[in-house]
PDB file of N, CA, C and O in Angstrom:
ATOM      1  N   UNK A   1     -40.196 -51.221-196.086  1.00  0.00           N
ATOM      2  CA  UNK A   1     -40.817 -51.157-194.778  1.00  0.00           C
ATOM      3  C   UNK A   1     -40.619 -49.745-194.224  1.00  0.00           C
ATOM      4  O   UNK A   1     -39.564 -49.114-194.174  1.00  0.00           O
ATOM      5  N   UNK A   2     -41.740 -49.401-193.849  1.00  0.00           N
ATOM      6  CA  UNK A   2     -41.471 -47.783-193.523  1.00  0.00           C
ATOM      7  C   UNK A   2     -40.999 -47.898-192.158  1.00  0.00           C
ATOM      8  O   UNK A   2     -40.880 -49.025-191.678  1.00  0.00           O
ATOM      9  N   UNK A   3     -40.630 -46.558-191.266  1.00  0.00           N
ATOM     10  CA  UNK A   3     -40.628 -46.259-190.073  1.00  0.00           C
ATOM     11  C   UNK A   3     -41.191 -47.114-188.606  1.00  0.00           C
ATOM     12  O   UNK A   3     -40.660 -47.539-187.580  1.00  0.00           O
ATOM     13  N   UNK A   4     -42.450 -47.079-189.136  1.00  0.00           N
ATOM     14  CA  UNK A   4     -43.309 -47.537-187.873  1.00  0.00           C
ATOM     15  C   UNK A   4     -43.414 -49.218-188.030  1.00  0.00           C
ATOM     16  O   UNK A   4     -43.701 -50.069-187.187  1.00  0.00           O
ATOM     17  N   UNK A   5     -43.135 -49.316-189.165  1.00  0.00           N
ATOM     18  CA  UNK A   5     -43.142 -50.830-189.383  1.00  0.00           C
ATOM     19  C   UNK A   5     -41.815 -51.211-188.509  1.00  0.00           C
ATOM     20  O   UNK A   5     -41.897 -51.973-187.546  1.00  0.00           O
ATOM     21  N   UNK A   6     -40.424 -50.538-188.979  1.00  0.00           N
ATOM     22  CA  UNK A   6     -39.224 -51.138-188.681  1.00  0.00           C
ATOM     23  C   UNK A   6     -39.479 -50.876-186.714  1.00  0.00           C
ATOM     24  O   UNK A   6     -39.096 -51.840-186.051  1.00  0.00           O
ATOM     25  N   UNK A   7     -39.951 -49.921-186.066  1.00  0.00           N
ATOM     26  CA  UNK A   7     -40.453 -49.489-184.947  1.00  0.00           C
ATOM     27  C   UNK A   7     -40.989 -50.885-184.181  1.00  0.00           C
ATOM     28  O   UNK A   7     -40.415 -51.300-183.175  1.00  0.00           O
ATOM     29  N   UNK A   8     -42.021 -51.487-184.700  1.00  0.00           N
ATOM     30  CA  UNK A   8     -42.964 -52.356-184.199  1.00  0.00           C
ATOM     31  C   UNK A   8     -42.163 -53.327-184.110  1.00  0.00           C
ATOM     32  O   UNK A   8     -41.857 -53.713-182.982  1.00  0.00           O
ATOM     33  N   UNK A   9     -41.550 -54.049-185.406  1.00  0.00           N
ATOM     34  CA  UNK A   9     -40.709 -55.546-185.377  1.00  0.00           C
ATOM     35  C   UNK A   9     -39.848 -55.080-184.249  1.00  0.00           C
ATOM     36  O   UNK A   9     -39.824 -55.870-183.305  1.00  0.00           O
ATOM     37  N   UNK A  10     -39.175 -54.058-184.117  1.00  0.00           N
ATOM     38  CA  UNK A  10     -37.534 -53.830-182.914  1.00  0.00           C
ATOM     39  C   UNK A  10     -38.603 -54.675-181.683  1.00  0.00           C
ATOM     40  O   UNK A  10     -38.256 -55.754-181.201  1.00  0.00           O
ATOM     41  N   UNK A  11     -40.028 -53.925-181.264  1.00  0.00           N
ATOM     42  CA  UNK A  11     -40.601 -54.214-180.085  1.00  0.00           C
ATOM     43  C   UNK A  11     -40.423 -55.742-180.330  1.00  0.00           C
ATOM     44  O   UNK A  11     -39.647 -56.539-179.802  1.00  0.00           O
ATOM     45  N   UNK A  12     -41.137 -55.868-181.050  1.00  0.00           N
ATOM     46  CA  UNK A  12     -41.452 -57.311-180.997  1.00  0.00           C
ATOM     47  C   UNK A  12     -40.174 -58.209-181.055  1.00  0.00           C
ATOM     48  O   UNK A  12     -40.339 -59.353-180.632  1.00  0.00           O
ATOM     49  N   UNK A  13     -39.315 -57.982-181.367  1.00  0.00           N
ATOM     50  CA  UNK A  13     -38.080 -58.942-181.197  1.00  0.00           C
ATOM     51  C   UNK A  13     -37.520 -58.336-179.954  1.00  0.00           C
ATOM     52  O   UNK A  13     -36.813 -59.122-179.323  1.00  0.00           O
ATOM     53  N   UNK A  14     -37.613 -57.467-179.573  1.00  0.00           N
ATOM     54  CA  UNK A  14     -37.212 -57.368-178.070  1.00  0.00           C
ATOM     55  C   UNK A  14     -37.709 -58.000-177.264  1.00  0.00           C
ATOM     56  O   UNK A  14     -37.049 -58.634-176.440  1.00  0.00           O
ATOM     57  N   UNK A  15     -39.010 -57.987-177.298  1.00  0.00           N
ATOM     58  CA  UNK A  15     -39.711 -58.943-176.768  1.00  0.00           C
ATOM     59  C   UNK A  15     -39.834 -60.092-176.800  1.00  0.00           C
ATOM     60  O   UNK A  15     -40.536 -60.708-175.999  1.00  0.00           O
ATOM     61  N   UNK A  16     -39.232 -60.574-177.653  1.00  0.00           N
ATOM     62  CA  UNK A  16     -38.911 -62.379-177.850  1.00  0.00           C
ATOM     63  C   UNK A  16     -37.690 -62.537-177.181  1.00  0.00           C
ATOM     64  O   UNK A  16     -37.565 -63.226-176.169  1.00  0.00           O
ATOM     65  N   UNK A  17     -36.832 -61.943-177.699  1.00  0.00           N
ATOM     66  CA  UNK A  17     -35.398 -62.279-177.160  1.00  0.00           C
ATOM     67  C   UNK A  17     -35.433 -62.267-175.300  1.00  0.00           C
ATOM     68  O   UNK A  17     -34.819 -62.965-174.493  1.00  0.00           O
ATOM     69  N   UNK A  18     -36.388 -61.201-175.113  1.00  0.00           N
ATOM     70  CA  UNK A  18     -36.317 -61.023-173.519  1.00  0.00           C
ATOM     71  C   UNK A  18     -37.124 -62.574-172.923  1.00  0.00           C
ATOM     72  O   UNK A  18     -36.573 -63.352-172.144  1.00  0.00           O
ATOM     73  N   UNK A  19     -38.396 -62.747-173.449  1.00  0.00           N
ATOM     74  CA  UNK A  19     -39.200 -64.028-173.119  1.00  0.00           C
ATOM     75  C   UNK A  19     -38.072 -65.448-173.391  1.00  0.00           C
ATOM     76  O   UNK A  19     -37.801 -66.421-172.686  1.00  0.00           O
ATOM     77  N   UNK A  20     -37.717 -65.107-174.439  1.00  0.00           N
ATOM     78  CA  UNK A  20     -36.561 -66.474-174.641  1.00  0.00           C
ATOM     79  C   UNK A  20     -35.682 -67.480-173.425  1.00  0.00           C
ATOM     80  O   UNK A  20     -34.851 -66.961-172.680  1.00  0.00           O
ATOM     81  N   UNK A  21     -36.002 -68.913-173.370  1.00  0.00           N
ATOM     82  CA  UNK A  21     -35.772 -69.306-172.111  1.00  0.00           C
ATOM     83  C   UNK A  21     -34.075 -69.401-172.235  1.00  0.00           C
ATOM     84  O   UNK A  21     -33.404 -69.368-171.203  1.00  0.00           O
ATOM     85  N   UNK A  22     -33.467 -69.515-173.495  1.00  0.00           N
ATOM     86  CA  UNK A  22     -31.884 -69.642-174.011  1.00  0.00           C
ATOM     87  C   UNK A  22     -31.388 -68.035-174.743  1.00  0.00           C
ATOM     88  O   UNK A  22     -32.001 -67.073-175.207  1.00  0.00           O
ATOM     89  N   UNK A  23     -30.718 -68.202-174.646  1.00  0.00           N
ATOM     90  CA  UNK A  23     -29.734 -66.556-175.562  1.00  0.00           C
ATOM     91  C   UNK A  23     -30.172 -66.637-176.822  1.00  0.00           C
ATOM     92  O   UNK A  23     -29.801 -67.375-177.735  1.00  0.00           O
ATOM     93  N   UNK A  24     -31.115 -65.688-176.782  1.00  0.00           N
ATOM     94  CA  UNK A  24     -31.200 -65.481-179.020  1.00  0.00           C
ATOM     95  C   UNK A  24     -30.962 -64.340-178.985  1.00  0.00           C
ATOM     96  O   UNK A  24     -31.225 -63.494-178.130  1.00  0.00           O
ATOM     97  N   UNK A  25     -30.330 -64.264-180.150  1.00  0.00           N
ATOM     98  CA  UNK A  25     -29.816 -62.419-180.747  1.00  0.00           C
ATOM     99  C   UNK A  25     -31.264 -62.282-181.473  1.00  0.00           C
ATOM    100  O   UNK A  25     -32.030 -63.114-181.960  1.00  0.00           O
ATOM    101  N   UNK A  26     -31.320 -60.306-181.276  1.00  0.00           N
ATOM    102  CA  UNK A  26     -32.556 -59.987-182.178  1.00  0.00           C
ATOM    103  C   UNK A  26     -32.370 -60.211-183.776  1.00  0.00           C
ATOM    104  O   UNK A  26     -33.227 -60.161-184.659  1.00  0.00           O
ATOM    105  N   UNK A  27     -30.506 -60.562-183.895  1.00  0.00           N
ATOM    106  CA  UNK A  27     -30.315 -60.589-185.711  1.00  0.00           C
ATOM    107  C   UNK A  27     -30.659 -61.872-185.590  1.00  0.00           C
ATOM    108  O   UNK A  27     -31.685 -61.955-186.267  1.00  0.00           O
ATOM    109  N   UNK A  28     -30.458 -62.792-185.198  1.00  0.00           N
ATOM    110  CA  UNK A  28     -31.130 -64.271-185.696  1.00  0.00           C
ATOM    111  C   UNK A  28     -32.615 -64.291-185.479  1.00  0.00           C
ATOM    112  O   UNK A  28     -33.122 -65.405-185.606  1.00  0.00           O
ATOM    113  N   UNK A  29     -33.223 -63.545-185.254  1.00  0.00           N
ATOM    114  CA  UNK A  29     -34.874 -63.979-185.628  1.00  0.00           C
ATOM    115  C   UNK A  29     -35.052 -63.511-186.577  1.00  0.00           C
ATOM    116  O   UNK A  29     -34.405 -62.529-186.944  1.00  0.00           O
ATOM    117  N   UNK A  30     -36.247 -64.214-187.478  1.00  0.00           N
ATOM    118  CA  UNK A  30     -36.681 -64.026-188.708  1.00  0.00           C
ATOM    119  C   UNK A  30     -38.362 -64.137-188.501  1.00  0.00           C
ATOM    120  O   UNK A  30     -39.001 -64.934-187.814  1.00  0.00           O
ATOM    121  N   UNK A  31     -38.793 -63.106-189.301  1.00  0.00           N
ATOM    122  CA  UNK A  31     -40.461 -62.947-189.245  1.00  0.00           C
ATOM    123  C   UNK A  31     -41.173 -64.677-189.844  1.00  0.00           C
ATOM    124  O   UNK A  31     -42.360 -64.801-189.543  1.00  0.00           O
ATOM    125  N   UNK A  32     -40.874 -65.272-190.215  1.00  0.00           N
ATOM    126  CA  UNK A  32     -41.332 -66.600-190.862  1.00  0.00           C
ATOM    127  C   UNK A  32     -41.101 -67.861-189.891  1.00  0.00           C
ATOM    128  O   UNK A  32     -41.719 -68.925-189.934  1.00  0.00           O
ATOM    129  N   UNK A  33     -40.304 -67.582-189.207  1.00  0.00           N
ATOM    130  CA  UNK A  33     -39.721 -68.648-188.220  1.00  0.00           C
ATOM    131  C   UNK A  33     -40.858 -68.836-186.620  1.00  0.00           C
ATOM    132  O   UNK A  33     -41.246 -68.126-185.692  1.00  0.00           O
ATOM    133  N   UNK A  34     -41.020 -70.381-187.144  1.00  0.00           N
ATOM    134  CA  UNK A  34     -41.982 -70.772-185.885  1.00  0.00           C
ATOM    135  C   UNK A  34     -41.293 -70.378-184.559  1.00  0.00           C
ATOM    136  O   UNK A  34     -40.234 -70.975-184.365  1.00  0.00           O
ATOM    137  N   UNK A  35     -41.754 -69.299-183.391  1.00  0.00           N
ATOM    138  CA  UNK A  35     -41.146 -69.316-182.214  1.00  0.00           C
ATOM    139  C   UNK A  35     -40.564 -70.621-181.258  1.00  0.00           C
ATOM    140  O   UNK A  35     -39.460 -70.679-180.717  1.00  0.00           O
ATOM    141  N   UNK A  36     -41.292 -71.305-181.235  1.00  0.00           N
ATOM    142  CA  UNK A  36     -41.250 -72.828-180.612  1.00  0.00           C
ATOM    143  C   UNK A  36     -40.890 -73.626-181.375  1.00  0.00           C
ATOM    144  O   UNK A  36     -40.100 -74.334-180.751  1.00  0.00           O
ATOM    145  N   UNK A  37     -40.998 -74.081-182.675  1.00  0.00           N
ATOM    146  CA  UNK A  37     -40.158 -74.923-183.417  1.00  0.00           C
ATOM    147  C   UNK A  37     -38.131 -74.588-183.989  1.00  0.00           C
ATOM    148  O   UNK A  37     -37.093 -75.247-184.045  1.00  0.00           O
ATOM    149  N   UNK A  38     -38.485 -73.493-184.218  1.00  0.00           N
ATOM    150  CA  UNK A  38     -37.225 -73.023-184.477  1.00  0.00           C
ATOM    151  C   UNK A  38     -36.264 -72.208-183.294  1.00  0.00           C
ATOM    152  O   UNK A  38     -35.071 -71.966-183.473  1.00  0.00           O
ATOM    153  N   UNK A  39     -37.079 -71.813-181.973  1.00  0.00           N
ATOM    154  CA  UNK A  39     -36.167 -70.862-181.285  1.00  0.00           C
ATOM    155  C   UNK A  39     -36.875 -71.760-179.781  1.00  0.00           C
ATOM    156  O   UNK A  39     -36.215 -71.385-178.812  1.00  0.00           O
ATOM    157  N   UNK A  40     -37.664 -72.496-179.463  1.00  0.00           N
ATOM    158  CA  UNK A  40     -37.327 -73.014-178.346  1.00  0.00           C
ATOM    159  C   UNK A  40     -38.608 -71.992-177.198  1.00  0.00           C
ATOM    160  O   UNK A  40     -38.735 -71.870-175.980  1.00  0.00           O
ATOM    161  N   UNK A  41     -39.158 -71.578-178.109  1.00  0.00           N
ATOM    162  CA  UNK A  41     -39.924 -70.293-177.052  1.00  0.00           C
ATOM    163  C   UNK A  41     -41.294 -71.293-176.856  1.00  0.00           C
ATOM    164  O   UNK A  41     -41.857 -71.561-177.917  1.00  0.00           O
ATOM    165  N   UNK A  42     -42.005 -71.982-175.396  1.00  0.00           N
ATOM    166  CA  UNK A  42     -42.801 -72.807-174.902  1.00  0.00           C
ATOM    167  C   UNK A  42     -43.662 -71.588-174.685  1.00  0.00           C
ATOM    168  O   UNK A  42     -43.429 -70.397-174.892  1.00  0.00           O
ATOM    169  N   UNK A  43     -45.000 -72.376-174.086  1.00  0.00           N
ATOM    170  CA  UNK A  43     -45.934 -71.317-173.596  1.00  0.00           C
ATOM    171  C   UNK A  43     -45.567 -70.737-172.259  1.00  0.00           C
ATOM    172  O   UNK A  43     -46.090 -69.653-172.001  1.00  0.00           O
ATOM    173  N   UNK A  44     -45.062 -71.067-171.696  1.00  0.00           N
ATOM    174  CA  UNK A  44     -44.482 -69.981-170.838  1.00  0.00           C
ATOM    175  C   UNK A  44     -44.177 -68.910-171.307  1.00  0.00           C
ATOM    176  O   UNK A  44     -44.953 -67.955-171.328  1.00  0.00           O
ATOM    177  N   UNK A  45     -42.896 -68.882-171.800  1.00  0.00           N
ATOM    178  CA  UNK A  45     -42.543 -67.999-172.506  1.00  0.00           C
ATOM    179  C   UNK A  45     -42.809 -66.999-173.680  1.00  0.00           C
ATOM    180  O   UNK A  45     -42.143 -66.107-174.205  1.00  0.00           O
ATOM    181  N   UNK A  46     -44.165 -67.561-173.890  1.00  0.00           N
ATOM    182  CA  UNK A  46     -45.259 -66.592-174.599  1.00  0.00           C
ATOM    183  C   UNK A  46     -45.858 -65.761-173.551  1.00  0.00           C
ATOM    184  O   UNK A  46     -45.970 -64.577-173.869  1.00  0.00           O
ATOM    185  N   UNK A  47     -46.203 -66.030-172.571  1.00  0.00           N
ATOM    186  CA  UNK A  47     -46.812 -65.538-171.575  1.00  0.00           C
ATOM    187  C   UNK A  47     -46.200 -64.314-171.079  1.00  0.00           C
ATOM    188  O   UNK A  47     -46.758 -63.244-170.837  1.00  0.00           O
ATOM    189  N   UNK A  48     -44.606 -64.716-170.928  1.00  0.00           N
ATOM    190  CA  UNK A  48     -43.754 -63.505-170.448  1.00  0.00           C
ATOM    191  C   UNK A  48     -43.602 -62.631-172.032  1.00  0.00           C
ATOM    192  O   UNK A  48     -43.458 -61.434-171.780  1.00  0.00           O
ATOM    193  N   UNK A  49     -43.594 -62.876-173.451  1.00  0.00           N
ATOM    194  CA  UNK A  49     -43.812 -62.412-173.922  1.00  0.00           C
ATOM    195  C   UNK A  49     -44.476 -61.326-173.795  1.00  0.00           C
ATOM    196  O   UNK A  49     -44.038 -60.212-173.508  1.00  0.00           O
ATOM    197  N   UNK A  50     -45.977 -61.770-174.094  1.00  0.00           N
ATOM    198  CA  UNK A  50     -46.889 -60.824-174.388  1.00  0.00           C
ATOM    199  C   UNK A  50     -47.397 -60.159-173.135  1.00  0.00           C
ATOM    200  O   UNK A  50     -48.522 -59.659-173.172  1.00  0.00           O
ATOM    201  N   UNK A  51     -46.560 -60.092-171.835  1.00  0.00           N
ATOM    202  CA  UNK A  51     -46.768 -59.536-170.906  1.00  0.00           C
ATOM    203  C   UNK A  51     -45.474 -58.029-171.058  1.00  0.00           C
ATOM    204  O   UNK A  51     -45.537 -56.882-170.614  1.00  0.00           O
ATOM    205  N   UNK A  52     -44.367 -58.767-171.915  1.00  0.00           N
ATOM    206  CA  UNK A  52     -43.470 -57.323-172.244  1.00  0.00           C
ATOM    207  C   UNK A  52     -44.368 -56.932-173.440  1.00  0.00           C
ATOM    208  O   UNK A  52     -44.462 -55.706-173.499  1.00  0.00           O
ATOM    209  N   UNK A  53     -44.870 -57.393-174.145  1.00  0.00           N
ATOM    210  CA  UNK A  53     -45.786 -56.400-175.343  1.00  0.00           C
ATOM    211  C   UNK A  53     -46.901 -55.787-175.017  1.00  0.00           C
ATOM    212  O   UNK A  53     -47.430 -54.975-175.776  1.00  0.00           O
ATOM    213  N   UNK A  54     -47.517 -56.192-173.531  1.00  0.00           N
ATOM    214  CA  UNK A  54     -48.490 -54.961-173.366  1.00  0.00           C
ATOM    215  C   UNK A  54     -47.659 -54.282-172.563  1.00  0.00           C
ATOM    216  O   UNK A  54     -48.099 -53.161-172.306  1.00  0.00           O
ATOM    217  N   UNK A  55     -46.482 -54.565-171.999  1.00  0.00           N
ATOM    218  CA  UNK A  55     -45.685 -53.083-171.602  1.00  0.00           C
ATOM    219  C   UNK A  55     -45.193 -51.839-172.163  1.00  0.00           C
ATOM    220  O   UNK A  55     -45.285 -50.612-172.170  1.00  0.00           O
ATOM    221  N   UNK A  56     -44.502 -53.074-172.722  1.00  0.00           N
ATOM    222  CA  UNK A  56     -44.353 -51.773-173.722  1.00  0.00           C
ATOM    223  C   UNK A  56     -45.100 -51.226-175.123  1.00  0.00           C
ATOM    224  O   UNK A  56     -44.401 -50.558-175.884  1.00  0.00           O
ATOM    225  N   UNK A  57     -46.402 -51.468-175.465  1.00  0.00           N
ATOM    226  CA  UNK A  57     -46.955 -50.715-176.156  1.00  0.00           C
ATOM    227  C   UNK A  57     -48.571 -50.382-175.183  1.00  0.00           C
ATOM    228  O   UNK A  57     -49.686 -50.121-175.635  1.00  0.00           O
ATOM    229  N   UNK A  58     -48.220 -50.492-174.064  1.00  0.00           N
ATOM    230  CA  UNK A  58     -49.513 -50.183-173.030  1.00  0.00           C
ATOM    231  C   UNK A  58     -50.901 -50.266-173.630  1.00  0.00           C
ATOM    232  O   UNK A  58     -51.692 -49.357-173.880  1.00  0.00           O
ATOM    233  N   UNK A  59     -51.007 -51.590-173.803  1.00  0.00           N
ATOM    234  CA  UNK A  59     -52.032 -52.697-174.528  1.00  0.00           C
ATOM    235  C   UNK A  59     -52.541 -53.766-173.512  1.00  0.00           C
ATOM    236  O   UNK A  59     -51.825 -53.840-172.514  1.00  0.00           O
ATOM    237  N   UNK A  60     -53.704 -54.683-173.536  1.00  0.00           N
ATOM    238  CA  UNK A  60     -54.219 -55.635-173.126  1.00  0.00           C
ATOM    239  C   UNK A  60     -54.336 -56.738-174.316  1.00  0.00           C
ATOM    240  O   UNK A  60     -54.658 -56.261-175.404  1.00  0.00           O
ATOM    241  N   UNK A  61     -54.158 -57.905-174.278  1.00  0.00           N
ATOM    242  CA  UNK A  61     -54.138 -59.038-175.101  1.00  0.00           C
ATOM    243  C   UNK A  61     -54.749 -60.059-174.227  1.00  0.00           C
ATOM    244  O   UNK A  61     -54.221 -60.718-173.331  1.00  0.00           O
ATOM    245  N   UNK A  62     -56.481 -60.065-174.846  1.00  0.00           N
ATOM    246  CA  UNK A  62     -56.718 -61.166-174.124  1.00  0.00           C
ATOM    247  C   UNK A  62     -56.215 -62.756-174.047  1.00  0.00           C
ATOM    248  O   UNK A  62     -55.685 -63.424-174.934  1.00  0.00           O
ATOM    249  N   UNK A  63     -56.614 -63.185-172.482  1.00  0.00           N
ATOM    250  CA  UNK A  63     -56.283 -64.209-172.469  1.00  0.00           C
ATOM    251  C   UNK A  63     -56.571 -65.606-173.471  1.00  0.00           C
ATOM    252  O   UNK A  63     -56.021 -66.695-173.300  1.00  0.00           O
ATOM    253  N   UNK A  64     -57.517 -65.300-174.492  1.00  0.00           N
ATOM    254  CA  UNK A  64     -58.055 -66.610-174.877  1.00  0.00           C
ATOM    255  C   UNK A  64     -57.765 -66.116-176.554  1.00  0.00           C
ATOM    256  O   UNK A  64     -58.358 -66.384-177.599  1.00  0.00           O
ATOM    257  N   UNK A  65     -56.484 -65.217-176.223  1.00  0.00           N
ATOM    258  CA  UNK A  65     -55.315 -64.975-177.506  1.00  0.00           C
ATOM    259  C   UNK A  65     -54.452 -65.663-177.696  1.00  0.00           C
ATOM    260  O   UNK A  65     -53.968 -66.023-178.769  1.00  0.00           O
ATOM    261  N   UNK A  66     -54.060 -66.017-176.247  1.00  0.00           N
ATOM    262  CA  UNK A  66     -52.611 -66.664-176.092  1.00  0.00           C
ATOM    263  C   UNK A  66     -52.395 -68.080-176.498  1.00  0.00           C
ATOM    264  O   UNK A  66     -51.215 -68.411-176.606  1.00  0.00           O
ATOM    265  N   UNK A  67     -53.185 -68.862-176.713  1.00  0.00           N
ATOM    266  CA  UNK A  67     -52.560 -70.204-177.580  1.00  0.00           C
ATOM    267  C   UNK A  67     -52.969 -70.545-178.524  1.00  0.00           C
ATOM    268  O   UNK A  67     -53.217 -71.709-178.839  1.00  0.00           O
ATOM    269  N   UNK A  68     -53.187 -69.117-179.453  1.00  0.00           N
ATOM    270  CA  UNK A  68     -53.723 -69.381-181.013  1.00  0.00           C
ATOM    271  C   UNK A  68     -52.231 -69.446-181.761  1.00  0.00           C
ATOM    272  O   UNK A  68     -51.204 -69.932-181.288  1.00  0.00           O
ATOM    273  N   UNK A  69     -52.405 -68.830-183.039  1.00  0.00           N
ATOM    274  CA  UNK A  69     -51.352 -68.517-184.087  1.00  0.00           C
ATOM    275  C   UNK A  69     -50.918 -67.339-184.144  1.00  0.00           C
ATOM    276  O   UNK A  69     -49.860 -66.995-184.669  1.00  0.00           O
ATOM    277  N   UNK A  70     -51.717 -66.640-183.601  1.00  0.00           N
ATOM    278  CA  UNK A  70     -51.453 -65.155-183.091  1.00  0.00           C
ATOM    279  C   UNK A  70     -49.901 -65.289-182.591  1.00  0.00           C
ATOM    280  O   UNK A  70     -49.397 -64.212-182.908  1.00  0.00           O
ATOM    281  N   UNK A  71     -49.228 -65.833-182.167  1.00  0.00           N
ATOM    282  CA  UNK A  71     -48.441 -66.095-181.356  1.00  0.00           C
ATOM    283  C   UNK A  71     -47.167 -66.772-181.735  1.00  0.00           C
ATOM    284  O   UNK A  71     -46.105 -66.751-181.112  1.00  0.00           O
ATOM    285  N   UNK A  72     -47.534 -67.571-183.219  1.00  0.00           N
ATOM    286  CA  UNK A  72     -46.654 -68.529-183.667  1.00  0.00           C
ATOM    287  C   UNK A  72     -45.239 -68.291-184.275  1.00  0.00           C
ATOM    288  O   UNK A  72     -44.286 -69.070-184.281  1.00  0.00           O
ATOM    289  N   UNK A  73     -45.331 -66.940-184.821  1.00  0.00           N
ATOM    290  CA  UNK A  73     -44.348 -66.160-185.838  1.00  0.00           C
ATOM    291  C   UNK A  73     -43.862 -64.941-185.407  1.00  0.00           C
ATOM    292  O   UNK A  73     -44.804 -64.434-184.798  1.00  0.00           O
ATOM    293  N   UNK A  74     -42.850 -64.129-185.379  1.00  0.00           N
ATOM    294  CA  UNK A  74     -43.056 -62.897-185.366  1.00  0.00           C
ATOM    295  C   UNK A  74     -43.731 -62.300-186.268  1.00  0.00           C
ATOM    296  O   UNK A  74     -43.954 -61.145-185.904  1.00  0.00           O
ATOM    297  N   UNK A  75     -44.095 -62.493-187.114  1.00  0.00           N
ATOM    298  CA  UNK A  75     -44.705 -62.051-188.472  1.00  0.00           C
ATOM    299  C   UNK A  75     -46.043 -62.099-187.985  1.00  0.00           C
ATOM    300  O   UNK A  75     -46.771 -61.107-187.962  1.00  0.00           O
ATOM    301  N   UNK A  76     -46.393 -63.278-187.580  1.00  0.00           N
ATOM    302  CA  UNK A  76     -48.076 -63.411-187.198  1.00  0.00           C
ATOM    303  C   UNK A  76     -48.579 -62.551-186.038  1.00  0.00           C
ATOM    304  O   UNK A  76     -49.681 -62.004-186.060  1.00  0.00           O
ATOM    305  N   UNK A  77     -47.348 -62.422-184.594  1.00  0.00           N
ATOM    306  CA  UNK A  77     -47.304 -61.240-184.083  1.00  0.00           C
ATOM    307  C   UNK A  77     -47.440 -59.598-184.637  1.00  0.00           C
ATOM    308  O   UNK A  77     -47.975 -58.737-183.940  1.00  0.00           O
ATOM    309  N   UNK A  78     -46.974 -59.370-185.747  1.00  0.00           N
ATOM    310  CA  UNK A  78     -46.732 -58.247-186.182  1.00  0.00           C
ATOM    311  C   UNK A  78     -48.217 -57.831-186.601  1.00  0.00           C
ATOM    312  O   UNK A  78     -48.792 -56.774-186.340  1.00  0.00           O
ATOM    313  N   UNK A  79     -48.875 -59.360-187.595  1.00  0.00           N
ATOM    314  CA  UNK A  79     -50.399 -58.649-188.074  1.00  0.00           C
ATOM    315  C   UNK A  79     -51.308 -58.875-186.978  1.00  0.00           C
ATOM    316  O   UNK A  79     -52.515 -58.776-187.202  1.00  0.00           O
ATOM    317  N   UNK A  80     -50.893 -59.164-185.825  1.00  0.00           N
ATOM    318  CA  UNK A  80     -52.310 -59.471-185.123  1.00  0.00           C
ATOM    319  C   UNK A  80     -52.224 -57.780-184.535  1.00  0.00           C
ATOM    320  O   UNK A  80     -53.227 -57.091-184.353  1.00  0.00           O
ATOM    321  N   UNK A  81     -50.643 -57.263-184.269  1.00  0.00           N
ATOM    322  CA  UNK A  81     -50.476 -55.725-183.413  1.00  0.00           C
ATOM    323  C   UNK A  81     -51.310 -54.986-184.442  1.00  0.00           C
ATOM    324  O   UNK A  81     -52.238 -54.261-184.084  1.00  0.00           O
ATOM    325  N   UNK A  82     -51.027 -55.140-185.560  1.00  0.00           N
ATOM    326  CA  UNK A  82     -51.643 -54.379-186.499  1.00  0.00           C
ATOM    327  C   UNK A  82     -53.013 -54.567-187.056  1.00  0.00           C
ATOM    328  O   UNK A  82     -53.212 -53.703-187.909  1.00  0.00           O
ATOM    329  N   UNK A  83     -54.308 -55.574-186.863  1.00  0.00           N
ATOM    330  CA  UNK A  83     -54.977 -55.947-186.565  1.00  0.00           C
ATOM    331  C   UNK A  83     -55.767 -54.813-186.069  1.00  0.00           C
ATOM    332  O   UNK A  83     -56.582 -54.109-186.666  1.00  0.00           O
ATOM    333  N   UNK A  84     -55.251 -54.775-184.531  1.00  0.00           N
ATOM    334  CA  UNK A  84     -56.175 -54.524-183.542  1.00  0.00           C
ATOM    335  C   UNK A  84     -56.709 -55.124-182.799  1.00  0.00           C
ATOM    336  O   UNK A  84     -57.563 -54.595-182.088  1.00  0.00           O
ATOM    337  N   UNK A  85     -56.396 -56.458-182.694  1.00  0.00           N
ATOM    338  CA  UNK A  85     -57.293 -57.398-181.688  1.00  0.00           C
ATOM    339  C   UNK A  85     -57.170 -57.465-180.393  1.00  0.00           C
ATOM    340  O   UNK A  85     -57.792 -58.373-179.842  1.00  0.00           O
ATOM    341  N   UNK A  86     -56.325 -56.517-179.524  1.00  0.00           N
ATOM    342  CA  UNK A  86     -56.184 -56.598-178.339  1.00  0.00           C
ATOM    343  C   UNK A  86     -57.102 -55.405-177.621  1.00  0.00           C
ATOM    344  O   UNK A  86     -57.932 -54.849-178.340  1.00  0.00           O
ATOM    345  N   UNK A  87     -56.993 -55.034-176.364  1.00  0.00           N
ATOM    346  CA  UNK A  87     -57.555 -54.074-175.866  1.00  0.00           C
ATOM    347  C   UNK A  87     -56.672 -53.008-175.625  1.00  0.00           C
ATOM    348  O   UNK A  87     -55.492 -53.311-175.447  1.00  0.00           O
ATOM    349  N   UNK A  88     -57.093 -51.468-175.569  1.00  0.00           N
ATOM    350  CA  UNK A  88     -56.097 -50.663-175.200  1.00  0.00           C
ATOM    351  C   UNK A  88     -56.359 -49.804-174.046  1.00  0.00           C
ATOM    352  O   UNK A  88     -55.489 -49.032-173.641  1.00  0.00           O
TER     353      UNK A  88
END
């Protein structure tokens, strides 16, 4: 995993751990692991999610993103950033 890869996951698990309604460490998440089945993260807490991921990568993610699969994994997070499917 190069640079910008290891770059993107830090965001993105920062960003989970912060949305998280209970204490998760960024070392216990794993890119494969359902957010809501395995860590407890509801749609709420997607919401506050991807409201710290257009902060901090000063992005738009439309609304009729938010209760796909886009959403389900960090991993699935990672290819949708990389994708492109949001607005910038």
């Amino acid at each position: 995993m190069n640079e910008d890869s290891e770059e993107l996951y830090g965001i993105i698990r920062r960003a989970v751990t912060k949305a998280a309604a209970v204490g998760i460490s960024e070392s216990d998440l794993r890119p494969d692991k359902h957010l809501y089945y395995t860590y407890g993260i509801d749609s709420m807490s997607i919401q506050v999610l991807i409201l710290e991921l257009e902060k901090e990568l000063e992005i738009q993610i439309p609304e009729d993103h938010y209760d796909t699969n886009y959403f389900s994994t960090i991993g699935s997070i990672y290819t949708y950033l990389l994708m492109g499917l949001y607005n910038k």
